[in-house]
VEXDREN-2710 file (C-alpha; in Angstrom, 1 decimal):
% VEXDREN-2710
k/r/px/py/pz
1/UNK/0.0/0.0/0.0
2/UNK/3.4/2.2/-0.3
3/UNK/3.6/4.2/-3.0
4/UNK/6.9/4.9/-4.7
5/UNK/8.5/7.2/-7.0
6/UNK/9.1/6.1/-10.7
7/UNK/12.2/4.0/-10.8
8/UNK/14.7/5.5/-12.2
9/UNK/16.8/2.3/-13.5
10/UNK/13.7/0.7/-15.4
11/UNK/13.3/3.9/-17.8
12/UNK/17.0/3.8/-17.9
13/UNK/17.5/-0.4/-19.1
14/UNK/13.8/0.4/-21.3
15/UNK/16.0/3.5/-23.4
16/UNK/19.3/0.6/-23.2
17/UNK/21.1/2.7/-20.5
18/UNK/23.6/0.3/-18.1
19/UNK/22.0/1.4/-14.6
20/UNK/25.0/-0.1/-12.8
21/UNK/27.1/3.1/-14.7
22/UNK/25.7/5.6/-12.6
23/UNK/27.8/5.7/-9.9
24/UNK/26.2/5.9/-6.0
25/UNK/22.5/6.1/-7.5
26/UNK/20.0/6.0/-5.2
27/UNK/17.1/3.6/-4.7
28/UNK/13.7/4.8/-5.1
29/UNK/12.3/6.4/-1.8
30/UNK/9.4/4.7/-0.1
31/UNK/6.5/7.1/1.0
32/UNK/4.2/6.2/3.9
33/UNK/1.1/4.3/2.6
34/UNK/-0.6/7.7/4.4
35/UNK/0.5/9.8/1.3
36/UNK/-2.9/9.4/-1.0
37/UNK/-4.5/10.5/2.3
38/UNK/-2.2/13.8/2.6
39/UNK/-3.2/14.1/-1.1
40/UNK/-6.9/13.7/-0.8
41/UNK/-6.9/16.4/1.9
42/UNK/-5.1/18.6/-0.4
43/UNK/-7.2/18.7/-3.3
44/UNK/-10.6/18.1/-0.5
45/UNK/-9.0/21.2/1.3
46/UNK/-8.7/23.7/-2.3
47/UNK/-12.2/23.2/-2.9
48/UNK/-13.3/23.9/0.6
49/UNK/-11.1/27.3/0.7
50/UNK/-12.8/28.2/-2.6
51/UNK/-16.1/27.7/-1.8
52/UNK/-15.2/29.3/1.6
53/UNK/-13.7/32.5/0.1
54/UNK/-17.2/32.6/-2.6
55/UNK/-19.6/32.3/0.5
56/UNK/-17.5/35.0/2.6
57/UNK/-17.2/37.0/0.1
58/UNK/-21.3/36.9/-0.4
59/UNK/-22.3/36.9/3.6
60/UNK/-19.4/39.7/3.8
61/UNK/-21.1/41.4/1.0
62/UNK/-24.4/41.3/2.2
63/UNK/-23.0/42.7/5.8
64/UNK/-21.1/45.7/5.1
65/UNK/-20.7/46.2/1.2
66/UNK/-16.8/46.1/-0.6
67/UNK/-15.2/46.1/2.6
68/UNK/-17.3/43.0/4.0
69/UNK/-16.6/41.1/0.4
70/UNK/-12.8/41.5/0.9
71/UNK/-12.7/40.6/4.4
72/UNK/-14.8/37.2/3.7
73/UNK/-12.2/36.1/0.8
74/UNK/-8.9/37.3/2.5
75/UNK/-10.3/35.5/6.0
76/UNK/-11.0/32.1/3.6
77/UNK/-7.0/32.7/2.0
78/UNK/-5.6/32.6/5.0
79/UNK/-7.2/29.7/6.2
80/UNK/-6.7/28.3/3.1
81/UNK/-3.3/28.7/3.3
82/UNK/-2.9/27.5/6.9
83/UNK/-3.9/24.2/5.5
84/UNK/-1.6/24.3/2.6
85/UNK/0.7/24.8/5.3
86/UNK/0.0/21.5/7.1
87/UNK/0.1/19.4/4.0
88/UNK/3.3/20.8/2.4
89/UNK/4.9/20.0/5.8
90/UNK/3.9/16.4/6.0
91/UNK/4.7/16.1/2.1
92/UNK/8.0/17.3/2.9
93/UNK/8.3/15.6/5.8
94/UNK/7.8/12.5/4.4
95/UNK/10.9/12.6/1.9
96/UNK/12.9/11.7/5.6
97/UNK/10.8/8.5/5.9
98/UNK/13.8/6.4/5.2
99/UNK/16.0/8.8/8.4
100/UNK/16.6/7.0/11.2
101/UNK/15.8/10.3/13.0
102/UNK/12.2/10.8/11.1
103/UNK/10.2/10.3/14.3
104/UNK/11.8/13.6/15.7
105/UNK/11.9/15.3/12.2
106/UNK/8.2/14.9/11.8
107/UNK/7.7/16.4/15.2
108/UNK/10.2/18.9/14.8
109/UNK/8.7/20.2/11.7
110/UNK/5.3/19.8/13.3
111/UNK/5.4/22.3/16.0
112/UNK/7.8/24.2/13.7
113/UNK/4.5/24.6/10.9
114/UNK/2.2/25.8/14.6
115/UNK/4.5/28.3/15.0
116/UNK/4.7/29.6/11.8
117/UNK/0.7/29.7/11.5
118/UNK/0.7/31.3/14.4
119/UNK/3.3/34.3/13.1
120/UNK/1.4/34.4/10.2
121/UNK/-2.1/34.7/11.1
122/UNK/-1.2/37.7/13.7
123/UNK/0.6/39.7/11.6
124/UNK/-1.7/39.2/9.3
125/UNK/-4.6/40.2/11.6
126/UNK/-2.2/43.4/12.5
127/UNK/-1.6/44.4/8.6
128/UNK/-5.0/44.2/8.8
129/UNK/-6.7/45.0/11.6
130/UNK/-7.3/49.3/10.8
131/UNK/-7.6/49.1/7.1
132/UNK/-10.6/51.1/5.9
133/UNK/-11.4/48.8/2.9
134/UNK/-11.4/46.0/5.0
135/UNK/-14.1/44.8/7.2
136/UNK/-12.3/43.4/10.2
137/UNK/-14.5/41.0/12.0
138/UNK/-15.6/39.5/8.7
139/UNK/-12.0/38.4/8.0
140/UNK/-11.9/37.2/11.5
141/UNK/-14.9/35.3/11.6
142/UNK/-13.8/33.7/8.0
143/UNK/-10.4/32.9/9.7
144/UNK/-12.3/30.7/12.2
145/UNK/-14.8/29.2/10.0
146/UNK/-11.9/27.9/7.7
147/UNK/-10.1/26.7/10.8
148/UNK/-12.8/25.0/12.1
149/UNK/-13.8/23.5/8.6
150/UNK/-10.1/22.5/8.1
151/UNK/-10.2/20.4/11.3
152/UNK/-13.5/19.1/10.2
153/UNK/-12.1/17.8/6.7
154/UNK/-9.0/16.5/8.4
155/UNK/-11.0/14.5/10.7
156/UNK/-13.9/13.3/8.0
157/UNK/-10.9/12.4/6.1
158/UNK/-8.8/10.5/8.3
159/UNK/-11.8/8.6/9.7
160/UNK/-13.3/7.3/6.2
161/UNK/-9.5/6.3/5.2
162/UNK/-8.1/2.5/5.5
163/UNK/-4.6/2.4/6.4
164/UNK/-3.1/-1.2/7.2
165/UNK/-1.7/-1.2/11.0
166/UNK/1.9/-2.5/9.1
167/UNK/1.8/-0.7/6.5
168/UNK/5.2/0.9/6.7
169/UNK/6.8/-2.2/8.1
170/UNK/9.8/-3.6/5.9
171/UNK/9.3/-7.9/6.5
172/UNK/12.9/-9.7/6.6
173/UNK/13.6/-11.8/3.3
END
């Protein structure tokens, strides 16, 4: 249930290349068999963001004109992009899979990805906070809804998914 990427030295015997004459090549690197997850929350997680930023925009709209409509769209970005956030790190993340030190790079990078969502959601909300052509507390209630939904997704997503309890393990032989 691992997926890998393309083999390198298959291609290279199907053109009539000697793969033993590439010196120190690498074998293909295994990703976790959680990958088409990470990759069904991405795709899951775009749609959500725009269909978040086109209702903002609308409710924000109805609320308080111009200013309403940008805060609704800019509060659904940058949730958005929180989640973007989350998946680019475990995508990354997941290139050390092989590491002997993964375990701690995955957490590392982890708390590393909090931080920086925290950084950028308040100096975002900072930028932000006086600007005339923005309404503030629709961008901050579209902030929380596309939290909120983004944990919602994660969990839906997680739950439905079927991941073998071995399914990383590497059997002797």
């Amino acid at each position: 249930m691992t997926e890998q990427f393309p083999d390198a030295s298959k291609s290279q015997q199907q053109a009539g290349v000697d793969p033993q004459s590439h010196a120190g090549a690498q074998p293909p690197v295994q990703l976790p068999a959680s990958q088409p997850i990470l990759l069904r929350l991405v795709k899951l997680g775009s749609v959500i963001t725009v269909v978040l930023a086109v209702l903002g925009g609308i409710f924000g709209y109805l609320v308080s004109g111009m200013p309403g409509l940008l805060g609704g769209v800019l509060g659904a970005l940058v949730g958005g992009v929180c989640m973007g956030i989350s998946a680019a790190n475990i995508a990354v993340v997941n290139r050390f899979i092989g590491s002997p030190l993964y375990v701690q790079i995955f957490f590392g990078s982890i708390l590393g990805q909090l931080l920086i969502k925290i950084v950028l959601f308040l100096v975002t909300a900072l930028l932000l906070k006086d600007q005339p052509w923005l309404n503030s507390k629709v961008f901050f209630i579209a902030v929380v809804i596309g939290v909120i939904v983004s944990l919602i997704l994660d969990l839906v997503v997680i739950l439905r998914s079927k991941i073998p309890y071995a399914s990383d393990t590497q059997l002797p032989g």
